[in-house]
N, C-alpha and C positions, 0 to 999 in steps of 0.2 A: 397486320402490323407485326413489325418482328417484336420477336421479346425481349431480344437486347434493348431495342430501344424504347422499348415502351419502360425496362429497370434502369436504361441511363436516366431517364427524364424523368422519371421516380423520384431517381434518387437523387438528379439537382435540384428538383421543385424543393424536395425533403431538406434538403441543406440550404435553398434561399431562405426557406421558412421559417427555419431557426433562426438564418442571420438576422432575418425582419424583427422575429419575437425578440430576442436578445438585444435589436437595435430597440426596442419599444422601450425594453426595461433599462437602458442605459445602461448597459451590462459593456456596449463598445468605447462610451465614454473614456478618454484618457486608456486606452487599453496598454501601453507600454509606459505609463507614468512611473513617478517614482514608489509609489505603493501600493506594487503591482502584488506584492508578498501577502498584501490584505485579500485576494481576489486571484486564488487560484482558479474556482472553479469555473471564472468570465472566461479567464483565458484558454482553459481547457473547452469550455464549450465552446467558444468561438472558435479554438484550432479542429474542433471535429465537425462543425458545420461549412468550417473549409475544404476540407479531408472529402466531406459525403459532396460538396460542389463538383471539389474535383475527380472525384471518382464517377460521379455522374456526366458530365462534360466527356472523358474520357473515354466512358463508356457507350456516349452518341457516338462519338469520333469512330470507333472500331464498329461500332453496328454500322454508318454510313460507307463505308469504305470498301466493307464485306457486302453489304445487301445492295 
């Protein structure tokens, strides 16, 4: 298997699994509400478990296209 792709799908599993954890703890709840200012670090985590989604997606994308 190539090892792009075996680090794209790394790295989306790694990033769904955060979104799952984060959904567990109600951390998505209301994510853009009005006091958002209370709950920086929801929204920072759920923008970098977006971040590793998409950069894992991505990075299937280029491994299937090349291999």
């Amino acid at each position: 298997m190539d090892p792009r792709l075996k680090w794209g799908l790394g790295t989306t599993l790694l990033g769904l699994l955060g979104l799952v954890l984060l959904a567990s703890t109600g951390a998505v709840q209301n994510l853009l509400g009005p006091d958002i200012q209370n709950r920086p670090v929801n929204l920072a985590a759920v923008g970098g478990s977006l971040l590793l989604v998409a950069a894992g997606v991505a990075t299937l994308v280029q491994a299937r296209q090349t291999g």
